[in-house]
SEDRENDREN-985931 format. One record per residue (C-alpha): residue number from 1; x, y, z. Coordinates in pm, 1 decimal. Example, Ala and Ser with C-alpha at 12.3 -4.5 7.8 and 13.67 -1.06 7.14 Angstrom:
BEGIN
{rec 1; {1230.0; -450.0; 780.0}}
{rec 2; {1367.0; -106.0; 714.0}}
END
This chain:
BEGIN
{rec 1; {-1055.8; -1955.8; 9471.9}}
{rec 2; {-1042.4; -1729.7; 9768.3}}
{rec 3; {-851.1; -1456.9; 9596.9}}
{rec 4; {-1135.4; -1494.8; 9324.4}}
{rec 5; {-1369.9; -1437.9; 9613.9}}
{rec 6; {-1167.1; -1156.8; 9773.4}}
{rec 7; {-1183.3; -964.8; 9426.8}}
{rec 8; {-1552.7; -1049.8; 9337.4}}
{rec 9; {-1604.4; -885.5; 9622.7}}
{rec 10; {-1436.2; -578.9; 9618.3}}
{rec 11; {-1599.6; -547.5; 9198.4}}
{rec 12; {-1918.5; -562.3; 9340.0}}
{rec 13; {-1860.9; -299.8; 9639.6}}
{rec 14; {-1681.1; -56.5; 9355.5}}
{rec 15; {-2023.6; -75.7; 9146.4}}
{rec 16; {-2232.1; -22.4; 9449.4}}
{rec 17; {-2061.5; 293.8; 9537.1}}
{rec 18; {-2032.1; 375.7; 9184.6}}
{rec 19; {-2286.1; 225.9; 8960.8}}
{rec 20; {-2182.6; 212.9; 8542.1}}
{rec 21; {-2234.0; 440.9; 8363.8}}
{rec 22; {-2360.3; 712.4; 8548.0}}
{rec 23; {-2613.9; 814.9; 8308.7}}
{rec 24; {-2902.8; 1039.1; 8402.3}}
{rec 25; {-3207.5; 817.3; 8419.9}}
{rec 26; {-3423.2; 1017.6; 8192.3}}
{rec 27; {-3149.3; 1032.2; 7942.4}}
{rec 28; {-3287.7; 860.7; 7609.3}}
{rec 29; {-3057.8; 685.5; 7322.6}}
{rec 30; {-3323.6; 750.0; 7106.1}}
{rec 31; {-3091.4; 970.2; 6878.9}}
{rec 32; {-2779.0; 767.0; 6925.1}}
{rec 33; {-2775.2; 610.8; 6600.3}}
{rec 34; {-2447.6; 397.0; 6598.8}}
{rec 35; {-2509.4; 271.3; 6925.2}}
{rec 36; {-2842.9; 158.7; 6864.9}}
{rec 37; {-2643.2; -9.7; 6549.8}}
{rec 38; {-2424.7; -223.4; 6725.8}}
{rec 39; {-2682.5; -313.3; 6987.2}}
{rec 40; {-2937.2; -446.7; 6708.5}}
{rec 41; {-2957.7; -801.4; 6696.9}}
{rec 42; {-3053.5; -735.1; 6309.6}}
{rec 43; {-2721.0; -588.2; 6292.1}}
{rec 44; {-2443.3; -937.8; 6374.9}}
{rec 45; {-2703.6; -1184.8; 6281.9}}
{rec 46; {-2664.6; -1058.2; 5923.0}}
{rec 47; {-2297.7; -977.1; 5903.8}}
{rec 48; {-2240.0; -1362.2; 6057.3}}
{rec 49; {-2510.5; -1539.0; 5771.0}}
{rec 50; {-2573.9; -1212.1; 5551.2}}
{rec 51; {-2928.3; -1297.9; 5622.3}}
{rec 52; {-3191.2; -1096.8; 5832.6}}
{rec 53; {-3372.6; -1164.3; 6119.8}}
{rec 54; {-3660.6; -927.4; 6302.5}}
{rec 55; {-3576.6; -926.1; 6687.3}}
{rec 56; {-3946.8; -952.4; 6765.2}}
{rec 57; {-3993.0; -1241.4; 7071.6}}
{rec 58; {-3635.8; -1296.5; 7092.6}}
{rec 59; {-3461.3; -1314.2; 7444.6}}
{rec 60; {-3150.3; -1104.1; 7502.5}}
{rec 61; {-2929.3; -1091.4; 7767.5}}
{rec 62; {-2768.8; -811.9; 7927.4}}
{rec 63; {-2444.5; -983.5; 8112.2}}
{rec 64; {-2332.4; -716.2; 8389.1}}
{rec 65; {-2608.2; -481.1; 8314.8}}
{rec 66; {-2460.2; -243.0; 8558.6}}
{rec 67; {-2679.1; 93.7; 8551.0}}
{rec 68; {-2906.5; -46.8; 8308.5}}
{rec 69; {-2834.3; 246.2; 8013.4}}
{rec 70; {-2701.6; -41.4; 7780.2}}
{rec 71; {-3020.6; -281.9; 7856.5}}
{rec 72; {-3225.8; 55.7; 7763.6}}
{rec 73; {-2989.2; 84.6; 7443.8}}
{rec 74; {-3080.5; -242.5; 7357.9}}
{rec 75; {-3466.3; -242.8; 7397.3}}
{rec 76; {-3444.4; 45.9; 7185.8}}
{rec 77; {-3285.4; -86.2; 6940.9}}
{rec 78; {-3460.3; -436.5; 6913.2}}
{rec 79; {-3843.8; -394.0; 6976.7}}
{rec 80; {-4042.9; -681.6; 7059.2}}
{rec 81; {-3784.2; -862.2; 7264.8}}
{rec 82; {-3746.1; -927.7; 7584.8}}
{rec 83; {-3434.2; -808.3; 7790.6}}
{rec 84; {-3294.5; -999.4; 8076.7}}
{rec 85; {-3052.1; -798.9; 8296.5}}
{rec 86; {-2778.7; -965.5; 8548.8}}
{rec 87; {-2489.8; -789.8; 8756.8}}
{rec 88; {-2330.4; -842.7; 9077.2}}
{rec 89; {-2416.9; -489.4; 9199.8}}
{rec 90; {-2795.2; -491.8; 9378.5}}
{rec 91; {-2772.4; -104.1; 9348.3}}
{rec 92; {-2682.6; -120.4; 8995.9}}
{rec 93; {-2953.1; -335.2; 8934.2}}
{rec 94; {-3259.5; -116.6; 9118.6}}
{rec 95; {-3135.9; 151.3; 8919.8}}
{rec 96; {-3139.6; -29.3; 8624.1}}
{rec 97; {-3501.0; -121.7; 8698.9}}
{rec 98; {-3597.2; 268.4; 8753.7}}
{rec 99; {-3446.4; 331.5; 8427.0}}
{rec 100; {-3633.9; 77.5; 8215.5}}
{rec 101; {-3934.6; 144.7; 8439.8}}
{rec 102; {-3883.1; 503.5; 8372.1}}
{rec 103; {-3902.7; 484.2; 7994.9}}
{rec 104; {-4177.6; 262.0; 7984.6}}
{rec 105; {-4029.4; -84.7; 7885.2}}
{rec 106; {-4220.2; -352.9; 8082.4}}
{rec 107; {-4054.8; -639.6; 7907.8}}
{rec 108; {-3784.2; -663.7; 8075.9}}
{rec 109; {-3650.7; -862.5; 8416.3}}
{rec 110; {-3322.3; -781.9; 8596.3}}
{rec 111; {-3146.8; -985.6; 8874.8}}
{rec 112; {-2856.0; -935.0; 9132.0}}
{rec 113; {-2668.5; -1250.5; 8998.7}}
{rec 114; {-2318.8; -1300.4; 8869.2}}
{rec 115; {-2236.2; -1437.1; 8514.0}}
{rec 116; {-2060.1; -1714.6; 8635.9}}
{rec 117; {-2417.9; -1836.1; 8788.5}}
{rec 118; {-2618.7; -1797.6; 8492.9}}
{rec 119; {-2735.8; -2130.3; 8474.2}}
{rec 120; {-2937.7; -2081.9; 8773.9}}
{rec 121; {-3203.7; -1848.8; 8512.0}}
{rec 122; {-3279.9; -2177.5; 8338.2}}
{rec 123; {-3331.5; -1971.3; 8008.3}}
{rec 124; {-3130.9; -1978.8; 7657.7}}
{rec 125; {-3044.8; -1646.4; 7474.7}}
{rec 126; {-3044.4; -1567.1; 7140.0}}
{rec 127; {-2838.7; -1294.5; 7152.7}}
{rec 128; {-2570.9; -1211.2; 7521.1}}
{rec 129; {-2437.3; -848.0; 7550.2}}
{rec 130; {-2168.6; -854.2; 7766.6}}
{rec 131; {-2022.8; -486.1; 7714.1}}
{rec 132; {-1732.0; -362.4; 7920.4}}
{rec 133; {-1742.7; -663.4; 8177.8}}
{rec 134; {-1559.3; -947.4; 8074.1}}
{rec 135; {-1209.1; -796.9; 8129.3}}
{rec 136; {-1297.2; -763.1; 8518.3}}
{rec 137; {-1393.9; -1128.1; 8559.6}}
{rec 138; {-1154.0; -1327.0; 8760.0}}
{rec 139; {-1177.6; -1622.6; 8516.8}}
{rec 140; {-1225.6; -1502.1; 8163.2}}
{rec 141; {-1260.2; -1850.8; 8015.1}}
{rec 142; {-1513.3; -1932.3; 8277.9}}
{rec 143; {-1691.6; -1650.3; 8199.7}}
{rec 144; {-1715.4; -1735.9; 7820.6}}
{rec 145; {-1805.1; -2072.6; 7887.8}}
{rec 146; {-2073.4; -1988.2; 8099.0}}
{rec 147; {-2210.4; -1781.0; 7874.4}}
{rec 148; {-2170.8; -2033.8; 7607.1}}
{rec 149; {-2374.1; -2308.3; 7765.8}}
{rec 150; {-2706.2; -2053.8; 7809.5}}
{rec 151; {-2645.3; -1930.9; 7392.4}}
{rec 152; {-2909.6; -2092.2; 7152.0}}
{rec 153; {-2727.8; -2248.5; 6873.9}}
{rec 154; {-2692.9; -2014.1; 6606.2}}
{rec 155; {-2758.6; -1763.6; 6916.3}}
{rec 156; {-2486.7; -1452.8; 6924.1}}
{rec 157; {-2277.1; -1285.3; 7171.8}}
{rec 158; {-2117.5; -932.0; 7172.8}}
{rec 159; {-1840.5; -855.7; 7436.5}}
{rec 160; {-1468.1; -694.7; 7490.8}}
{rec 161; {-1164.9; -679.9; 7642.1}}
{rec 162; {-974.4; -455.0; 7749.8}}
{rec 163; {-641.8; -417.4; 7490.7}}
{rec 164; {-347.1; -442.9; 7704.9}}
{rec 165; {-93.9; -272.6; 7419.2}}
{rec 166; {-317.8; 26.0; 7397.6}}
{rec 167; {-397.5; 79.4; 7811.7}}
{rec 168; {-50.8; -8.3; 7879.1}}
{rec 169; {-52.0; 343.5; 8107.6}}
{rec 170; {-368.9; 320.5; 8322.7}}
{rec 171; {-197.2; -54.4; 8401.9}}
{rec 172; {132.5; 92.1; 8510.0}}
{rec 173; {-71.2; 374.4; 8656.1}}
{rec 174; {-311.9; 117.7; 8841.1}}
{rec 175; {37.8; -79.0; 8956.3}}
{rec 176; {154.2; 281.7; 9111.8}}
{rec 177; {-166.2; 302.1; 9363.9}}
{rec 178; {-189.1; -36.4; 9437.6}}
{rec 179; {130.2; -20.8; 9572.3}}
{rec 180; {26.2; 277.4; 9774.5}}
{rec 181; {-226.7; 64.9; 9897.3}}
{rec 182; {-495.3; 258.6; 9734.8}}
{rec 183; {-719.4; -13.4; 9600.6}}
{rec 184; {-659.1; -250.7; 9880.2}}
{rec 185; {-1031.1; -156.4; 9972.6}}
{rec 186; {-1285.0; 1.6; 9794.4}}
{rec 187; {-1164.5; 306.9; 9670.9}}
{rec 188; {-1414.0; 612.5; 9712.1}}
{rec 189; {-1397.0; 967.6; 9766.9}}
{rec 190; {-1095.0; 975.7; 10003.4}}
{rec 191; {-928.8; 756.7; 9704.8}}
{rec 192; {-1012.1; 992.0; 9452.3}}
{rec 193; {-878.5; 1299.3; 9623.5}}
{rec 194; {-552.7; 1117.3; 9672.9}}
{rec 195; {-508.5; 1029.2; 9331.0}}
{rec 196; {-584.4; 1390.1; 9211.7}}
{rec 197; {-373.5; 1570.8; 9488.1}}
{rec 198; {-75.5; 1291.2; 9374.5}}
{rec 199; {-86.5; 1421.7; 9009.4}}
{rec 200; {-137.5; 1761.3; 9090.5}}
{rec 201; {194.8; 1746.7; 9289.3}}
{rec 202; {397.3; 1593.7; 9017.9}}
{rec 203; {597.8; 1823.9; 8759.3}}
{rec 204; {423.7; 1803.2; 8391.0}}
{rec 205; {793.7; 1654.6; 8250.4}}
{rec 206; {714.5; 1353.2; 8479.2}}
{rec 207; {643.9; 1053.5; 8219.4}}
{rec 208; {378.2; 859.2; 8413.5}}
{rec 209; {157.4; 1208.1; 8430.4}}
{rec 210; {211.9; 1302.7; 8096.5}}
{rec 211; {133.0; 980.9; 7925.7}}
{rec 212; {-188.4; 991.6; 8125.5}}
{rec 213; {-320.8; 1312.6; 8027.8}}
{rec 214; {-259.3; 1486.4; 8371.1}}
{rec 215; {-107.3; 1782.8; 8187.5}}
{rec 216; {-307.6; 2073.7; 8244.5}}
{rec 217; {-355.1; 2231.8; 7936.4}}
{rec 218; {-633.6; 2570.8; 7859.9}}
{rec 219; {-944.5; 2431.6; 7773.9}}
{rec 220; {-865.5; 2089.2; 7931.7}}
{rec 221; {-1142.9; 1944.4; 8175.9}}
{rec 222; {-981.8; 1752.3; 8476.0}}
{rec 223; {-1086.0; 1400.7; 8469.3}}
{rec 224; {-1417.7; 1325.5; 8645.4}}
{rec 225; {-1473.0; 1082.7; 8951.2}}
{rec 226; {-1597.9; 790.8; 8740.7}}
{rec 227; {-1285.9; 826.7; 8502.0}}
{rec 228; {-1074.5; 798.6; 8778.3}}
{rec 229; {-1221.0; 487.1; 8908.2}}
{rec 230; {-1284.1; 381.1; 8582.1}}
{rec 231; {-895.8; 404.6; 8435.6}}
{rec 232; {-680.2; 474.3; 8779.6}}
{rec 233; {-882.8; 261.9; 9042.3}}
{rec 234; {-1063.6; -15.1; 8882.0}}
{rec 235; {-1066.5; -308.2; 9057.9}}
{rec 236; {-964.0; -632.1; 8858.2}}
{rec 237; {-886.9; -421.7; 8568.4}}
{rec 238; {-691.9; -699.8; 8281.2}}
{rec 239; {-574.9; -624.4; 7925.5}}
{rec 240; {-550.6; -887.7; 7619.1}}
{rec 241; {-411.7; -934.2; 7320.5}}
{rec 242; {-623.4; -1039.1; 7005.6}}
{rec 243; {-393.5; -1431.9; 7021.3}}
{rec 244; {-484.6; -1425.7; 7402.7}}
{rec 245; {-897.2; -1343.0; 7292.8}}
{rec 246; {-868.7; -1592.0; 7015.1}}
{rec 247; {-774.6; -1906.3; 7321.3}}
{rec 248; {-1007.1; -1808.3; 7500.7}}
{rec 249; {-1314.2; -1818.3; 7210.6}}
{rec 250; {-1134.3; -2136.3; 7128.3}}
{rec 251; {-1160.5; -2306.0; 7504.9}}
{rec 252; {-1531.2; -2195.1; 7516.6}}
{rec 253; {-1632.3; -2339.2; 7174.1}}
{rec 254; {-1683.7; -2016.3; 7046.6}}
{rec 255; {-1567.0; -1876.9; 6697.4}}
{rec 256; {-1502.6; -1535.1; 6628.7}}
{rec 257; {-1800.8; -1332.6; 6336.1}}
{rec 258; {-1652.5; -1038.4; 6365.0}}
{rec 259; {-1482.4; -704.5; 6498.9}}
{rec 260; {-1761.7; -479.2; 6582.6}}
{rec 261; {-1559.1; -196.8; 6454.6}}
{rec 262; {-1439.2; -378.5; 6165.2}}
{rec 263; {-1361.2; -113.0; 5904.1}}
{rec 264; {-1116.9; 33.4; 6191.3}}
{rec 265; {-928.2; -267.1; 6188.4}}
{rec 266; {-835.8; -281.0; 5800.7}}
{rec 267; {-437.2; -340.8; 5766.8}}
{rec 268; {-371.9; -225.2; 5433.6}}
{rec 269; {-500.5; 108.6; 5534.2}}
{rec 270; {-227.2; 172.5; 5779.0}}
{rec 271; {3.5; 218.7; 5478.7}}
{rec 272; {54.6; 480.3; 5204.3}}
{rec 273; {-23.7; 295.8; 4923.8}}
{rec 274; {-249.9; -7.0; 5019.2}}
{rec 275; {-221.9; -168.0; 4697.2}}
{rec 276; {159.4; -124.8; 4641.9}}
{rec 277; {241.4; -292.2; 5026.5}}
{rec 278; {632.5; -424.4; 5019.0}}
{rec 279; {680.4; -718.2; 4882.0}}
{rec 280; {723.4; -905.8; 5202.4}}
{rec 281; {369.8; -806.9; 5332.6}}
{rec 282; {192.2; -842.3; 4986.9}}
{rec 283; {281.4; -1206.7; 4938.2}}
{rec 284; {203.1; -1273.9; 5333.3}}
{rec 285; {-53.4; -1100.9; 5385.4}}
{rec 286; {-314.2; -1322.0; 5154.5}}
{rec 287; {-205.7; -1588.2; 5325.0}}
{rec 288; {-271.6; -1494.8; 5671.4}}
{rec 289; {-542.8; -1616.3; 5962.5}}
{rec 290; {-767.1; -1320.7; 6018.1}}
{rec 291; {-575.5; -1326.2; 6395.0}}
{rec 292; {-266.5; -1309.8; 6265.2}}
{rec 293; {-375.8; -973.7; 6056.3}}
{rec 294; {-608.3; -852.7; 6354.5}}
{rec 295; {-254.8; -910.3; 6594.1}}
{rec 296; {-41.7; -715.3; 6272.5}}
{rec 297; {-266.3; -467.2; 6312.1}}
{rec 298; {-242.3; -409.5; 6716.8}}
{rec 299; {132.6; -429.8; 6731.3}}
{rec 300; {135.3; -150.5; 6449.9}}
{rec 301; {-138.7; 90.9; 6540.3}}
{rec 302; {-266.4; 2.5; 6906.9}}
{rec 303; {-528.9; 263.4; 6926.9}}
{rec 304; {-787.6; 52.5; 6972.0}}
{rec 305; {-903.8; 31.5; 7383.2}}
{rec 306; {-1126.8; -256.4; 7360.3}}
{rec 307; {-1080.3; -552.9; 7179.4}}
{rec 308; {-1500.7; -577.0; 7070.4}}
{rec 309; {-1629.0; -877.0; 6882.9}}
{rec 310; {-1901.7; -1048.4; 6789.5}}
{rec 311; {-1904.6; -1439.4; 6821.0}}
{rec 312; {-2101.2; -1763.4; 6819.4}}
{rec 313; {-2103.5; -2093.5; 6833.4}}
{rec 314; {-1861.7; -2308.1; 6650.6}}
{rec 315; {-1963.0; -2396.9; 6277.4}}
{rec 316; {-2338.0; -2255.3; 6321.2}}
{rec 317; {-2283.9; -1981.6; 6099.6}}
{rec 318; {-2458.7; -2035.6; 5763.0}}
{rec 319; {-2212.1; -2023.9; 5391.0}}
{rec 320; {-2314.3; -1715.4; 5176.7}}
{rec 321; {-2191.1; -1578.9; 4828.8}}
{rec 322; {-2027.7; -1176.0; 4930.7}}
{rec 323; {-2198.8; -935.8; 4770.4}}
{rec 324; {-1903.9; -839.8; 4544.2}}
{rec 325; {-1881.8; -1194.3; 4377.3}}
{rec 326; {-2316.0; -1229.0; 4287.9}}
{rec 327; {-2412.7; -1317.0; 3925.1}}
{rec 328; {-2713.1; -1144.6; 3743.6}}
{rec 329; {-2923.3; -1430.4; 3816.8}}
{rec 330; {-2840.4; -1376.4; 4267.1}}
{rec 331; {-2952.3; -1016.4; 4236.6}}
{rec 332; {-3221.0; -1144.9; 4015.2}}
{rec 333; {-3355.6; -1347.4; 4318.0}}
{rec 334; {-3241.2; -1149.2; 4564.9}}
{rec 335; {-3457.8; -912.0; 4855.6}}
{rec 336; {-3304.1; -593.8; 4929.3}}
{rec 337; {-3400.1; -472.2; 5293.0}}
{rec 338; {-3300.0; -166.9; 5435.4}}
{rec 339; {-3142.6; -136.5; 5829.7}}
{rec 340; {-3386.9; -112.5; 6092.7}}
{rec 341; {-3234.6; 163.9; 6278.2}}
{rec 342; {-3322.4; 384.1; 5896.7}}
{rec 343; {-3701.0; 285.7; 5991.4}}
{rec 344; {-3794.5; 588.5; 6193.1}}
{rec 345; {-4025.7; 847.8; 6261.4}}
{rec 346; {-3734.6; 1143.5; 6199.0}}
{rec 347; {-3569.6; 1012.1; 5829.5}}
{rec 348; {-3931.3; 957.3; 5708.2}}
{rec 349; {-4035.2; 1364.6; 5808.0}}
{rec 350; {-3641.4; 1444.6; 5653.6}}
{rec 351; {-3755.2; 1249.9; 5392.0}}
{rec 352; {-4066.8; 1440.7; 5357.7}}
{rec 353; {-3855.2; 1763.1; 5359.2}}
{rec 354; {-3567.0; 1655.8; 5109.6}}
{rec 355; {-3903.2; 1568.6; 4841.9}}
{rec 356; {-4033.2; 1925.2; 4911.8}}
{rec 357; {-3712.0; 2118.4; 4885.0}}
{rec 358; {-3558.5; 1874.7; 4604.1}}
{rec 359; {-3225.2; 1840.2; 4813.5}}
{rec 360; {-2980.1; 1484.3; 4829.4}}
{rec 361; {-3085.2; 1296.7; 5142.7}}
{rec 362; {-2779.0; 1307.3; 5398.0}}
{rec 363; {-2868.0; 913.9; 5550.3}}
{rec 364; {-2508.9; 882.9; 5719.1}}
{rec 365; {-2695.7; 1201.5; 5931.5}}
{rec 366; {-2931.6; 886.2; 6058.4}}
{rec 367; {-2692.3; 615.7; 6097.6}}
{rec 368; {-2333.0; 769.2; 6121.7}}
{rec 369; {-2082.9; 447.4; 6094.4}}
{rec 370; {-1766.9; 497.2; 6244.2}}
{rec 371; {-1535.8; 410.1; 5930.1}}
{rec 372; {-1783.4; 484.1; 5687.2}}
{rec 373; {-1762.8; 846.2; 5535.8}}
{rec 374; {-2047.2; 1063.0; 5529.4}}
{rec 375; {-2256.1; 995.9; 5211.0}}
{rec 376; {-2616.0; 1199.6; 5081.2}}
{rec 377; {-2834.9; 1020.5; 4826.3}}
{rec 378; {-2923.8; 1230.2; 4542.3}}
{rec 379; {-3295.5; 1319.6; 4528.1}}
{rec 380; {-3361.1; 1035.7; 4217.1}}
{rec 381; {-3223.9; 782.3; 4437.6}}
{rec 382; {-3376.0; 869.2; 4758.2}}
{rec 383; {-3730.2; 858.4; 4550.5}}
{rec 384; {-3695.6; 532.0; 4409.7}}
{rec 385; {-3528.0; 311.9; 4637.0}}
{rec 386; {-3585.7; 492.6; 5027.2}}
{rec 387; {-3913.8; 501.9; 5053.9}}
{rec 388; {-4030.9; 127.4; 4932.8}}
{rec 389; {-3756.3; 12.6; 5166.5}}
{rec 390; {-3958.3; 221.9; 5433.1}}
{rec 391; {-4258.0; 2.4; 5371.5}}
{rec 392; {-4124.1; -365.9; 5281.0}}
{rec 393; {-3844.6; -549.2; 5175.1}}
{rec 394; {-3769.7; -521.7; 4792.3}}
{rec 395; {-3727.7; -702.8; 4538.8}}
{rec 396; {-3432.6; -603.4; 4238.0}}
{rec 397; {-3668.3; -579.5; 3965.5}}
{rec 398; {-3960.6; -407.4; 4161.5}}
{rec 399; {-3670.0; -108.5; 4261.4}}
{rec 400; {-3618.1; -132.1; 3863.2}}
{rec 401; {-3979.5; -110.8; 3810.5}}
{rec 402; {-4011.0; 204.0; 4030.3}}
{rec 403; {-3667.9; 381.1; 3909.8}}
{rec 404; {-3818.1; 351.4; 3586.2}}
{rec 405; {-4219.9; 511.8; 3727.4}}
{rec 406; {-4008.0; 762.2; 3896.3}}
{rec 407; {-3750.2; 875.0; 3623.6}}
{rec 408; {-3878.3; 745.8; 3289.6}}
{rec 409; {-3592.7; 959.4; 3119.0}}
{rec 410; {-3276.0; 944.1; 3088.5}}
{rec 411; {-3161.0; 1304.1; 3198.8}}
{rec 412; {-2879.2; 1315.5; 2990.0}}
{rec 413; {-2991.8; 1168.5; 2660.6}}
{rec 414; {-3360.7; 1258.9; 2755.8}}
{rec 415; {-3377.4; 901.1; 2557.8}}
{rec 416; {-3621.4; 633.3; 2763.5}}
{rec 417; {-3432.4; 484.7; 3023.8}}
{rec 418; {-3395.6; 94.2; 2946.9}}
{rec 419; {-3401.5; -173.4; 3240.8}}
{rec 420; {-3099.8; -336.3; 3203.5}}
{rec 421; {-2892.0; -20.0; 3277.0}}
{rec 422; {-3095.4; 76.9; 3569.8}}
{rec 423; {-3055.8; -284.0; 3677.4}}
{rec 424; {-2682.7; -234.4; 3682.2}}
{rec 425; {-2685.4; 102.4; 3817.3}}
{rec 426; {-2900.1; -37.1; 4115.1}}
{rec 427; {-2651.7; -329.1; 4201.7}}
{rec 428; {-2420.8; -78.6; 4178.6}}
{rec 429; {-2587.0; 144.1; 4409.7}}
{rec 430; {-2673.2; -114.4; 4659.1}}
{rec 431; {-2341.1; -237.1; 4660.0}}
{rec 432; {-2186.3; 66.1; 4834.0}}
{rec 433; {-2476.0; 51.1; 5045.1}}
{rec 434; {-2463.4; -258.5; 5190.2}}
{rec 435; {-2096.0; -200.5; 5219.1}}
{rec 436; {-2214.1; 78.3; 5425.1}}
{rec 437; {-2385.2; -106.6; 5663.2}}
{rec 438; {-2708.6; 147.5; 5557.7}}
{rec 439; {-2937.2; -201.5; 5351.7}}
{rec 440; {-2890.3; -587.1; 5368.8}}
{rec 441; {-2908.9; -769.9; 5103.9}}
{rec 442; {-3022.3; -1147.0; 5147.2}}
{rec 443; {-2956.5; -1431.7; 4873.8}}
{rec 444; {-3246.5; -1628.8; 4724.8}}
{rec 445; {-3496.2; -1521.5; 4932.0}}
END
């Protein structure tokens, strides 16, 4: 307990010297489409149930709120609720307040509190961010099970650890100047200078500075002060592997929805030909827990630096049909909504502008998925499904009933089109886009 203490301590003096991320305050994620993605509740409430949810009144959590740019990300990107900020850092959290303050959300309350104590807010959270944290807590389990006893029931959290396998380098590198006695206080600009002056001095063939990018090279920008503390000099600093993050979901009740970055964690891909895999793989693989394909897939291609999820409580998420297996009569009854984060003042005047010039509407420009290629709607689809979507959630048949307003003619055969095939050609369309992540598509609603 009193080496816990001893490193608590020295966290929060590293994030009151250096509050994270050093973000300009004014600096708006207004255009930072993924981001504002991943932060929407809208966003893991429907890949957990495949139903959606509005994020109006509900109470989200900011766990180590540090700077307060990712509590500012996330009032962005769900309006209407209210954002509660903790970290350990009192000078993290006044500028956190400024920023908020700054941009004009009132909405919001922040505290100098650890996560460990969060009980002491008396309040339950529908959704917990807990970005870049977790991995410096002394007790990871603790952490997780603290977090789990202030989560509503079918409430969500997002957080990471660090991936041991792919920061193998900045651990041996972090072993190097602790031994040097480095980070047996708070490192600061002294530190710093000594870790840059050491690199500088080795020879580029050394492997430890050449595995860590220390190579000068034209064009190359030396690493900045917060990257140094940040990869070299962080205090507490722990990497995981996806069986260790799976015991410790499992010892706080918690059960993993998802890989934030899912489509960059697809097996199969990592081979030549992912539907001719040898033998060995192709009759395994079917048969495999999704950790045992999520740990394949580190110990083969550990590129990933954060091991990001999204996760809940045990057996609260709700049974759906995928997409790929509906019958006529589940699109038949189905409401086709279309992502928040497409609901905005700047694809509604692009919109305007594709109509005008008759040009395909680029909407990966407005919500550019990492994973998912770039993709433009043609300017017949973009007129009969975007804009109702703008307005209201949709019904199959009334995006049939438009299509067919829109474009009563087939172009080819110039032959009336009929509503069966447009039916087919929407569930078609809607398919990819949902697969997209760009429209949800809710069952028997």
């Amino acid at each position: 307990m009193e080496q816990n203490t001893e490193l608590f301590e020295k966290i929060r003096k590293q994030f009151d010297f250096g509050p994270y991320p050093r973000v300009p305050i004014e600096k708006t994620p207004e255009d930072e489409f993924e981001k504002l993605y991943l932060h929407n509740l809208t966003t893991a409430y429907y890949i957990r149930n495949r139903q959606f949810i509005s994020p109006e009144s509900k109470l989200i959590l900011d766990a180590g709120c540090g700077s307060g740019y990712k509590s500012l990300i996330l009032a962005h990107a769900n309006p209407g609720a209210k954002i509660v900020g903790v970290d350990i850092s009192e000078k993290s959290v006044e500028l956190a307040k400024l920023r908020l303050q700054h941009h004009g959300f009132n909405n919001v309350d922040f505290f100098t509190l650890s996560i460990e104590d969060l009980s002491e807010l008396n309040l339950q959270f529908d959704y917990i961010n807990c970005d870049e944290v977790l991995y410096l807590m002394p007790d990871v389990n603790k952490a997780l099970q603290v977090m789990t006893s202030v989560l509503k029931p079918n409430g969500i959290i997002r957080t990471n650890l660090h991936s041991s396998l792919q920061r193998f380098i900045y651990y041996r590198v972090q072993k190097l100047f602790q031994l040097m006695g480095l980070m047996d206080d708070n490192p600061e600009e002294m530190e710093i200078g000594i870790v840059r002056e050491i690199f500088d001095s080795l020879q580029d063939t050394v492997f430890l500075k050449n595995s860590a990018g220390e190579v000068e090279k034209p064009g190359k920008e030396p690493k900045t002060d917060e990257q140094i503390l940040a990869n070299y000099l962080l205090q507490g600093d722990k990497g995981y592997t996806i069986p260790e993050l799976f015991r410790a979901l499992e010892d706080a009740n918690l059960e993993l929805i998802s890989m934030t970055n899912y489509r960059q964690w697809d097996i199969k891909a990592l081979f030549k030909d992912p539907e001719n895999l040898p033998v060995f793989l192709s009759l395994s693989l079917p048969e495999a827990t999704i950790e045992e394909q999520l740990h394949l897939f580190e110990l083969l291609q550990p590129v990933h630096r954060l091991l990001d999820i999204w996760c809940g409580h045990q057996g609260e998420s709700q049974p759906f049909t995928p997409v790929s297996e509906w019958t006529d009569e589940d699109w038949q009854t189905a409401t086709v909504h279309i992502h928040p984060q497409l609901n905005t003042p700047q694809v509604e005047a692009e919109l305007k502008q594709c109509f005008q010039q008759l040009r395909p509407f680029s909407i990966s420009q407005f919500l550019p998925i990492t994973g998912v290629s770039p993709s433009a709607l043609d300017i017949t689809v973009t007129a009969c499904v975007i804009p109702p979507l703008l307005k209201s959630p949709q019904s199959l048949a009334s995006l049939v009933e438009r299509w067919l307003q829109v474009q009563p003619l087939n172009l080819e055969t110039l032959e009336p089109n009929e509503p069966e095939e447009i039916f087919k050609h929407l569930q078609s369309l809607l398919s990819g886009l949902e697969a997209s992540g760009y429209v949800m598509l809710v069952q028997g609603s």
